[in-house]
PDB file of N, CA, C and O in Angstrom:
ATOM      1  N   UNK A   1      -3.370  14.000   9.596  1.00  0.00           N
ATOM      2  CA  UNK A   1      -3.995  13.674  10.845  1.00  0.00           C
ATOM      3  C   UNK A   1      -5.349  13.023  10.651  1.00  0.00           C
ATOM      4  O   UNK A   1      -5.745  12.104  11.367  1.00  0.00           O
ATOM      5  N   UNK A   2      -6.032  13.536   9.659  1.00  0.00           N
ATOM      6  CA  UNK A   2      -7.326  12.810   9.312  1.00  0.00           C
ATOM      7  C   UNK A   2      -7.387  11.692   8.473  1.00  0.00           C
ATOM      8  O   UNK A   2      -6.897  11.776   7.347  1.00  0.00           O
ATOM      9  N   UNK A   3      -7.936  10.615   8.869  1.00  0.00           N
ATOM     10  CA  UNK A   3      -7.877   9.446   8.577  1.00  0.00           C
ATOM     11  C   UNK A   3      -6.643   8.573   8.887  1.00  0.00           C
ATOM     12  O   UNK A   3      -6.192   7.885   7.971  1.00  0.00           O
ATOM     13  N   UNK A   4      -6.093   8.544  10.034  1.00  0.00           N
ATOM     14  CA  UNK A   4      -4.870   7.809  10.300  1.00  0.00           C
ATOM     15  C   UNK A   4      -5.369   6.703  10.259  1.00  0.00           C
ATOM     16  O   UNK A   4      -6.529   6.333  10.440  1.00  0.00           O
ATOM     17  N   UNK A   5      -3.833   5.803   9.844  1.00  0.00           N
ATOM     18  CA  UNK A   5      -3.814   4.205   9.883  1.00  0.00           C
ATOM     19  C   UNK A   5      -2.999   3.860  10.965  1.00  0.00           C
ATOM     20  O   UNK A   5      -1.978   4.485  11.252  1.00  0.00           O
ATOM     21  N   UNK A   6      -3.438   2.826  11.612  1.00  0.00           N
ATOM     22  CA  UNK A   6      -2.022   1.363  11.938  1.00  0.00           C
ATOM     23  C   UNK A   6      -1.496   0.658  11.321  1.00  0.00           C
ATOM     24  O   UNK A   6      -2.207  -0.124  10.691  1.00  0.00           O
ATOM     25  N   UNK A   7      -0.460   0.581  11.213  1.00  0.00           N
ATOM     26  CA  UNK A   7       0.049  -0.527  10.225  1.00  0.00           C
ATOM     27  C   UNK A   7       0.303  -1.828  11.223  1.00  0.00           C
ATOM     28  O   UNK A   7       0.664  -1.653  12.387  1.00  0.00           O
ATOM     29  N   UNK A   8       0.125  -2.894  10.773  1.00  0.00           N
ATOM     30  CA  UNK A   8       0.325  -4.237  11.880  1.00  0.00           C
ATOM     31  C   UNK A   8       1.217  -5.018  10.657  1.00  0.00           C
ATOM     32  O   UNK A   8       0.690  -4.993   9.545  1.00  0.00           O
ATOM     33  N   UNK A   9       2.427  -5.656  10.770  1.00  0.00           N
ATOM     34  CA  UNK A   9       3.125  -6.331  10.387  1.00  0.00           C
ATOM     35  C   UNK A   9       3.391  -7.747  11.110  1.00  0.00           C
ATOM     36  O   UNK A   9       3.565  -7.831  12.325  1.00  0.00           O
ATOM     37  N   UNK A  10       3.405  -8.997  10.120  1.00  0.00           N
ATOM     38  CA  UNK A  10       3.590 -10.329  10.861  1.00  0.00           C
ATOM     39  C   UNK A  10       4.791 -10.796   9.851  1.00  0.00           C
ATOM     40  O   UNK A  10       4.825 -10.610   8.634  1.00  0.00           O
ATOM     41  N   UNK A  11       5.583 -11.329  10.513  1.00  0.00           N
ATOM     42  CA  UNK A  11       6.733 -11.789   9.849  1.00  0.00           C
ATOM     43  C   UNK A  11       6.144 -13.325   9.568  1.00  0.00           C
ATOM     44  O   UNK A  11       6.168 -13.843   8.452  1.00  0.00           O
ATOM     45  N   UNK A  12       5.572 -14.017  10.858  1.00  0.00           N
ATOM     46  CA  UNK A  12       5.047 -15.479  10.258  1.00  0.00           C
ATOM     47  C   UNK A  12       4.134 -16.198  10.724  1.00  0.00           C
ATOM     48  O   UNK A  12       4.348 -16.682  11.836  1.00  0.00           O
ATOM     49  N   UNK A  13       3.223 -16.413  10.249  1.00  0.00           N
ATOM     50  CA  UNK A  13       1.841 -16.974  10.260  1.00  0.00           C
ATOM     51  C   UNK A  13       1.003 -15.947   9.472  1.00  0.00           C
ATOM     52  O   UNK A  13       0.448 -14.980   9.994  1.00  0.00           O
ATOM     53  N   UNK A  14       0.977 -16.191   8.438  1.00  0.00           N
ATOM     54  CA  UNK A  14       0.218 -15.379   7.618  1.00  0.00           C
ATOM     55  C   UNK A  14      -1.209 -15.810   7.481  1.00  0.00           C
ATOM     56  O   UNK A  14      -1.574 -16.985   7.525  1.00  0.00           O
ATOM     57  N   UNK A  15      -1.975 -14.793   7.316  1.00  0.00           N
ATOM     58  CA  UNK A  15      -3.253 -14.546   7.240  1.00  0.00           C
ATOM     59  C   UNK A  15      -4.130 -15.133   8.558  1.00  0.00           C
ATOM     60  O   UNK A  15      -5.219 -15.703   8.629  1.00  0.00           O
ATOM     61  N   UNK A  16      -3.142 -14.725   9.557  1.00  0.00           N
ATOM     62  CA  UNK A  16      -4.027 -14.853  10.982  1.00  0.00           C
ATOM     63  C   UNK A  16      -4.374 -14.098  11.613  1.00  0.00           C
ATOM     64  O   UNK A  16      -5.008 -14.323  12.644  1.00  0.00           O
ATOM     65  N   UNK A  17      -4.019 -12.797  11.127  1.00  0.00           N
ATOM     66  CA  UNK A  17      -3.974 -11.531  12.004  1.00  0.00           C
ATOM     67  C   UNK A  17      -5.664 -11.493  11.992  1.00  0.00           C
ATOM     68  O   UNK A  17      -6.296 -11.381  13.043  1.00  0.00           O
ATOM     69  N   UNK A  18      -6.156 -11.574  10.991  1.00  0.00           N
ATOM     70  CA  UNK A  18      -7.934 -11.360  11.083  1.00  0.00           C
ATOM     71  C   UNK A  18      -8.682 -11.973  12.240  1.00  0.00           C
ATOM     72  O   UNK A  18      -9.720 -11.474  12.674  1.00  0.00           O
ATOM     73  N   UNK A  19      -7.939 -13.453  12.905  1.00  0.00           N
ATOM     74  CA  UNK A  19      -8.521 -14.102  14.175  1.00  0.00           C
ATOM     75  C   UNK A  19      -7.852 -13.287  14.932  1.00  0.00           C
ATOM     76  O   UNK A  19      -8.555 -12.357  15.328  1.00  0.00           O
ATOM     77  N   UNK A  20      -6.757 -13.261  15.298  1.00  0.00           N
ATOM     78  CA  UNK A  20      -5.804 -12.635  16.563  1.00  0.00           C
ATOM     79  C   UNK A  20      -6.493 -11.685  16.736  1.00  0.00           C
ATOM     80  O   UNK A  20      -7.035 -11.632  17.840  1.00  0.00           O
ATOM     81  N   UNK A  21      -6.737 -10.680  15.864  1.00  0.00           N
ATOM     82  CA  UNK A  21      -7.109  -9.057  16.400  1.00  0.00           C
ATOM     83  C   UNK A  21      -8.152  -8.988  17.821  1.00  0.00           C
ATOM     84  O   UNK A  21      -7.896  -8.612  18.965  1.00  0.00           O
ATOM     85  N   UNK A  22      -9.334  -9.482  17.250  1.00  0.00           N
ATOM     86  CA  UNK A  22     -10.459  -9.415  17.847  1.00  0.00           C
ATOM     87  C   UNK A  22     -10.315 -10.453  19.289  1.00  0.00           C
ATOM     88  O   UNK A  22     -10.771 -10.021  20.348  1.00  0.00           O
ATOM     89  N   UNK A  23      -9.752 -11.629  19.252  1.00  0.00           N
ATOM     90  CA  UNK A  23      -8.993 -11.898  20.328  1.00  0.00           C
ATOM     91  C   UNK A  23      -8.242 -10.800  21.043  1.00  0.00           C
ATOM     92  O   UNK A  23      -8.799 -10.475  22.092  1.00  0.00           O
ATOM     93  N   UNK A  24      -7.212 -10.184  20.791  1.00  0.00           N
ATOM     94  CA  UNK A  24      -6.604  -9.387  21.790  1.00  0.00           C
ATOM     95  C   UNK A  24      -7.145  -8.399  21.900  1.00  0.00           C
ATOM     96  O   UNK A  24      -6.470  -7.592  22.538  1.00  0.00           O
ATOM     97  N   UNK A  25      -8.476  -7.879  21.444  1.00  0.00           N
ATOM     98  CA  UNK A  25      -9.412  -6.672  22.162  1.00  0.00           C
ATOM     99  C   UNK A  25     -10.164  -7.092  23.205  1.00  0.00           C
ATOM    100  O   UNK A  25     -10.473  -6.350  24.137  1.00  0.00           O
ATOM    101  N   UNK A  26     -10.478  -8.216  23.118  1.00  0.00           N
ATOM    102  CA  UNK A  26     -11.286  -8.921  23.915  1.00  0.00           C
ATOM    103  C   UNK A  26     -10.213  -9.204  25.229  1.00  0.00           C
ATOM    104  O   UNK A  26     -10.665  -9.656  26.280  1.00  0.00           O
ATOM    105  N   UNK A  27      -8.853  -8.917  25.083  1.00  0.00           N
ATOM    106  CA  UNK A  27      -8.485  -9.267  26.355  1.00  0.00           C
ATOM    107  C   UNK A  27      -8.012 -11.040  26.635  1.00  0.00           C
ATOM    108  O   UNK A  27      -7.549 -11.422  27.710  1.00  0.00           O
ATOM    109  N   UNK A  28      -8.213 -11.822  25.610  1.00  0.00           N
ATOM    110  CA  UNK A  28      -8.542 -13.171  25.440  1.00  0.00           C
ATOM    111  C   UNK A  28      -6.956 -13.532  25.349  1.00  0.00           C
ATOM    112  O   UNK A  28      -6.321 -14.286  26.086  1.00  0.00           O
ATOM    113  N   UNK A  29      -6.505 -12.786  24.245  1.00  0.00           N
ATOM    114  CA  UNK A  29      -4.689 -12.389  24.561  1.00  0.00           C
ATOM    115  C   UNK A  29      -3.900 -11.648  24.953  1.00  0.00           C
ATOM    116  O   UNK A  29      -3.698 -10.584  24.368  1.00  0.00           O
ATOM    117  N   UNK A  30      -3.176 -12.036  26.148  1.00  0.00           N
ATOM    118  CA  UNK A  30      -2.392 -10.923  26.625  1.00  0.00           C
ATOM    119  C   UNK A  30      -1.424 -10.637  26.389  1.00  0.00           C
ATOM    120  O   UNK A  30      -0.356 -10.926  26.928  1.00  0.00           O
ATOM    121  N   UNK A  31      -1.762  -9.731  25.143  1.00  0.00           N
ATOM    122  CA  UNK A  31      -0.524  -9.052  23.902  1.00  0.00           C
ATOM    123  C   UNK A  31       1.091  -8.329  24.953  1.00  0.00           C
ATOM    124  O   UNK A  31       2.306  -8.391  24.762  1.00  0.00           O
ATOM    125  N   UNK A  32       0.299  -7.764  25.928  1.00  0.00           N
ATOM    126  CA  UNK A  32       1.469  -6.971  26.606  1.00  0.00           C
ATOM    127  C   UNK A  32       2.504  -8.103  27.017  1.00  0.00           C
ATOM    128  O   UNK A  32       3.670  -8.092  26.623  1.00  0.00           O
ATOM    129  N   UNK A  33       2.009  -9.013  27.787  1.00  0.00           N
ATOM    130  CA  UNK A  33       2.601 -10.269  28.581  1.00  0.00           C
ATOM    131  C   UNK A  33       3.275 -10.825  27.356  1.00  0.00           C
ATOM    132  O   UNK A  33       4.230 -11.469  27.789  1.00  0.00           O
ATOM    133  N   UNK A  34       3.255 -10.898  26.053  1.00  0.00           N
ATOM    134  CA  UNK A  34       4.037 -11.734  25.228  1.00  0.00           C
ATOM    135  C   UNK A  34       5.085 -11.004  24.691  1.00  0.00           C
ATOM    136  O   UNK A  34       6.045 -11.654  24.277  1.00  0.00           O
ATOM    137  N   UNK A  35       5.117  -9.619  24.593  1.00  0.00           N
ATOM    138  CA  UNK A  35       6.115  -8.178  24.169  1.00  0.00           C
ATOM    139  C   UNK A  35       7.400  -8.848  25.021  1.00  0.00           C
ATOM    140  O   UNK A  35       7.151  -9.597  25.965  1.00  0.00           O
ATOM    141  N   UNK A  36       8.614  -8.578  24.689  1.00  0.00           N
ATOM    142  CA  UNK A  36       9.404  -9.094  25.148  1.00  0.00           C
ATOM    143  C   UNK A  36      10.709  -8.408  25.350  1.00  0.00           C
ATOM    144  O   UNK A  36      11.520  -8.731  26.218  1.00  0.00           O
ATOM    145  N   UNK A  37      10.940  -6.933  24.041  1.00  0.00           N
ATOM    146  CA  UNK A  37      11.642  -6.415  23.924  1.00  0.00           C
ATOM    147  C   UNK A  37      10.871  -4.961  22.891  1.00  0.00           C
ATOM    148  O   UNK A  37       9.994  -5.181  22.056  1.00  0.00           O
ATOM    149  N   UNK A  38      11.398  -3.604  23.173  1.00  0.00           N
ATOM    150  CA  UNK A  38      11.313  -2.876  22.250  1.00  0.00           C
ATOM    151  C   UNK A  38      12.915  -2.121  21.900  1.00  0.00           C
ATOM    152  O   UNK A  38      13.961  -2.182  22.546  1.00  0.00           O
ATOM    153  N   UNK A  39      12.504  -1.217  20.259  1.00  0.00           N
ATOM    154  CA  UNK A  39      13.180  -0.770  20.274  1.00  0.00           C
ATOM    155  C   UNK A  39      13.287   0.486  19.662  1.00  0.00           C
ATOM    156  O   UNK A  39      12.130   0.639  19.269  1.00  0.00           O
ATOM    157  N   UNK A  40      13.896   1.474  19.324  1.00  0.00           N
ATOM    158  CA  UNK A  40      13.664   2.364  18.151  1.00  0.00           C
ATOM    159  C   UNK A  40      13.889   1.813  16.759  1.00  0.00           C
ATOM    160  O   UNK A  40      14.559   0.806  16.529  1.00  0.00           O
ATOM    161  N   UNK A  41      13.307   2.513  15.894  1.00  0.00           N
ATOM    162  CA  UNK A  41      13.222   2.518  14.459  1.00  0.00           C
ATOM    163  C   UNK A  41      14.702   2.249  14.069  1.00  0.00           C
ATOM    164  O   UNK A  41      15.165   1.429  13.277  1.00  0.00           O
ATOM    165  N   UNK A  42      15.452   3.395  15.036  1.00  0.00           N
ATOM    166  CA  UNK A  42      16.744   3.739  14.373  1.00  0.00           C
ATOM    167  C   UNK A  42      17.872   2.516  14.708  1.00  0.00           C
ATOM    168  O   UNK A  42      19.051   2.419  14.367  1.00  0.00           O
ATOM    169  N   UNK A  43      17.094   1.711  15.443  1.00  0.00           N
ATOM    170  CA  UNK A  43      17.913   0.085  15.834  1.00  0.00           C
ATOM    171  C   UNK A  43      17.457  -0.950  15.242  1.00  0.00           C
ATOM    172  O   UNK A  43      17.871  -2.080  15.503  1.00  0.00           O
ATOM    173  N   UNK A  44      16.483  -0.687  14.308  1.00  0.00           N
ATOM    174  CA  UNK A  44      16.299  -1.975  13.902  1.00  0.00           C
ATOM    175  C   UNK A  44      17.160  -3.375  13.721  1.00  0.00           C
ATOM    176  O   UNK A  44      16.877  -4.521  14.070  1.00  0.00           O
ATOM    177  N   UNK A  45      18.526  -2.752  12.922  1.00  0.00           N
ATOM    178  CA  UNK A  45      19.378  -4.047  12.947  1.00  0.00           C
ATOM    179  C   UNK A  45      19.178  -5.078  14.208  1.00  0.00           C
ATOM    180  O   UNK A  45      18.825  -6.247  14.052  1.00  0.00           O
ATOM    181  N   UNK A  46      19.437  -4.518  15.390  1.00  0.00           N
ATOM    182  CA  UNK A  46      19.496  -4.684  16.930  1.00  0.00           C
ATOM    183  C   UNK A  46      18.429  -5.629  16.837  1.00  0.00           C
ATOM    184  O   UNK A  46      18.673  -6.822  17.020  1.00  0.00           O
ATOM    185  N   UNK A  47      16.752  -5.056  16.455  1.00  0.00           N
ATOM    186  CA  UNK A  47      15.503  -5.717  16.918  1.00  0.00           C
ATOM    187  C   UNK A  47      15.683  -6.992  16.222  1.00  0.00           C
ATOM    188  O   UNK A  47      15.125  -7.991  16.677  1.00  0.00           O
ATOM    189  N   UNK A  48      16.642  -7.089  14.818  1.00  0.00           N
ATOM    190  CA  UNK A  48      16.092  -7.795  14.088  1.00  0.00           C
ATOM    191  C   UNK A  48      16.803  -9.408  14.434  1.00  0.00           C
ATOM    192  O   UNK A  48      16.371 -10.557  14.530  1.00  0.00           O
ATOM    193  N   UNK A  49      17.622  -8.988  14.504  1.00  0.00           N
ATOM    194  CA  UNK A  49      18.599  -9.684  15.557  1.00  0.00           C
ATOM    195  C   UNK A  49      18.472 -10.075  16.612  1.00  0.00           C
ATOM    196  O   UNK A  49      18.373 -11.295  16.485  1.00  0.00           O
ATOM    197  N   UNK A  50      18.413  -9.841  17.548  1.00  0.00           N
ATOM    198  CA  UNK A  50      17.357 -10.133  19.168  1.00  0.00           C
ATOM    199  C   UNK A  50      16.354 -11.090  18.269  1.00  0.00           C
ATOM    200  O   UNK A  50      16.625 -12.282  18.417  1.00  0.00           O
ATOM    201  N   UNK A  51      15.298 -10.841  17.406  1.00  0.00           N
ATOM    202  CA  UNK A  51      14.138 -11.536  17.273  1.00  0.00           C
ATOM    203  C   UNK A  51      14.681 -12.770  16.425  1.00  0.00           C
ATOM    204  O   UNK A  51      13.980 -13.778  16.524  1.00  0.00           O
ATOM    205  N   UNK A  52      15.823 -12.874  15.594  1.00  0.00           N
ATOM    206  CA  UNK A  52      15.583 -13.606  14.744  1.00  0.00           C
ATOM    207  C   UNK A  52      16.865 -14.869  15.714  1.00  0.00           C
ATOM    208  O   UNK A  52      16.896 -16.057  15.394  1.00  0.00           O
ATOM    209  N   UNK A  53      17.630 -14.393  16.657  1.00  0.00           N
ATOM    210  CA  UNK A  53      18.339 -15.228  17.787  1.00  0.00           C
ATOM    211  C   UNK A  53      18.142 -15.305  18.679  1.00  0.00           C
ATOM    212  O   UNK A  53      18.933 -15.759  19.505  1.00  0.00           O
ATOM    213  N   UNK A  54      17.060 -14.922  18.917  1.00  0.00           N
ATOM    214  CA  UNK A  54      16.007 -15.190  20.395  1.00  0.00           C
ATOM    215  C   UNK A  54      16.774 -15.078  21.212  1.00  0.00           C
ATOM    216  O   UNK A  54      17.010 -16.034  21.951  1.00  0.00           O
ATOM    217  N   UNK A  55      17.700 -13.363  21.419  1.00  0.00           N
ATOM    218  CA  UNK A  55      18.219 -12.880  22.033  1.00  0.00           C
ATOM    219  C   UNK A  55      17.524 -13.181  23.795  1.00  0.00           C
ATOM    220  O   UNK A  55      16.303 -13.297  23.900  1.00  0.00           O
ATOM    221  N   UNK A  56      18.271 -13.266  24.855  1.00  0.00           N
ATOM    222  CA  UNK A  56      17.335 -13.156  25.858  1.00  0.00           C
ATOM    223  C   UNK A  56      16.160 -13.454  26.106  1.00  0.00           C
ATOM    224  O   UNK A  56      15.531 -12.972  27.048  1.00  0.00           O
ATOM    225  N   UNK A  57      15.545 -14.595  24.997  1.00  0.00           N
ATOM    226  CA  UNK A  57      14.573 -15.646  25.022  1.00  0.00           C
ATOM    227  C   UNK A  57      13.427 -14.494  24.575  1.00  0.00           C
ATOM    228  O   UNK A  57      12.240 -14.319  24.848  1.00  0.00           O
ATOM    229  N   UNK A  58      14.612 -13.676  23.586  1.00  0.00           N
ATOM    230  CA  UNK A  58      12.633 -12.454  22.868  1.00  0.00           C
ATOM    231  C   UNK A  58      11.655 -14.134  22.079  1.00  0.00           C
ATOM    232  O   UNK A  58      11.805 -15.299  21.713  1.00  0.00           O
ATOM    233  N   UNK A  59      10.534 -12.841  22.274  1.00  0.00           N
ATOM    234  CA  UNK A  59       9.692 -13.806  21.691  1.00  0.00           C
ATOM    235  C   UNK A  59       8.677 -12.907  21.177  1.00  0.00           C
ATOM    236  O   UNK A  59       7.901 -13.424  20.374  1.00  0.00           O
ATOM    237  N   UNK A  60       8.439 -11.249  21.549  1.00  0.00           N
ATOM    238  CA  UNK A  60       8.033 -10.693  20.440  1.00  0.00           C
ATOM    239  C   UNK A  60       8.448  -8.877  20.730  1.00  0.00           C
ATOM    240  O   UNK A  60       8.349  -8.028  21.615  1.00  0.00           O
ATOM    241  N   UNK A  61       8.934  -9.027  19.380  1.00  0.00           N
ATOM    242  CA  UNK A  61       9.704  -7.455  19.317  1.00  0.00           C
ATOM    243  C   UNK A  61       9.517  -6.415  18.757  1.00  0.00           C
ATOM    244  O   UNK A  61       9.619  -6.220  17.545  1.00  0.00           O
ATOM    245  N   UNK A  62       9.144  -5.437  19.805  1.00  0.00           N
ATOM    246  CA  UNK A  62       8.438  -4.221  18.823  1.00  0.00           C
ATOM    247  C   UNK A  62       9.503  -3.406  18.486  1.00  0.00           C
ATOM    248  O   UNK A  62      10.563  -3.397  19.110  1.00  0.00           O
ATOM    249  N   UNK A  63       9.185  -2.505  17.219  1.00  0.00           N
ATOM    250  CA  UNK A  63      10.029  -1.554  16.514  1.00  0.00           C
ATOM    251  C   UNK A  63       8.983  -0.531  16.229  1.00  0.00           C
ATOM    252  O   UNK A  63       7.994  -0.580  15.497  1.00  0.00           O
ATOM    253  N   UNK A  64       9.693   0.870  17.374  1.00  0.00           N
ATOM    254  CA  UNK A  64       8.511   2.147  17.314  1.00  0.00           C
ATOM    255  C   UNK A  64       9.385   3.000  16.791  1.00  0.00           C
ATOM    256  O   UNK A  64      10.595   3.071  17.005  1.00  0.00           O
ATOM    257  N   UNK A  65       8.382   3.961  15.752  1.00  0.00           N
ATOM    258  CA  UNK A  65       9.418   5.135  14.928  1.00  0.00           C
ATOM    259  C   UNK A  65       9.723   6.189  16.599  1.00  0.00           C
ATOM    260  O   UNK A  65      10.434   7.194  16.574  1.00  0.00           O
TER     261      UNK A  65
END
């Protein structure tokens, strides 16, 4: 419990996450408005799929344990 992390994963555009962040605290991106689909951990196949055939026009897909 002490010292927890986030882990943030990008499949593509690498080494942008350092601009994005501070943008979407600021509200500057509206991270929620671009979410498109979630899913469980235990579906990943599902997420990965949806995201990688732009199932239902996903465009960004979360995967929560």
């Amino acid at each position: 419990m002490l010292e927890e992390i986030d882990l943030y994963g990008v499949r593509a555009n690498r080494n942008t996450m350092e601009e994005i962040i501070p943008l979407m605290t600021e509200g500057r991106i509206p991270a929620a408005k671009l979410i498109t689909h979630h899913f469980k951990l235990a579906d990943f196949g599902d997420a990965l799929r949806t995201f990688n055939e732009r199932v239902d026009g996903a465009l960004k897909v979360i995967v929560e344990p």
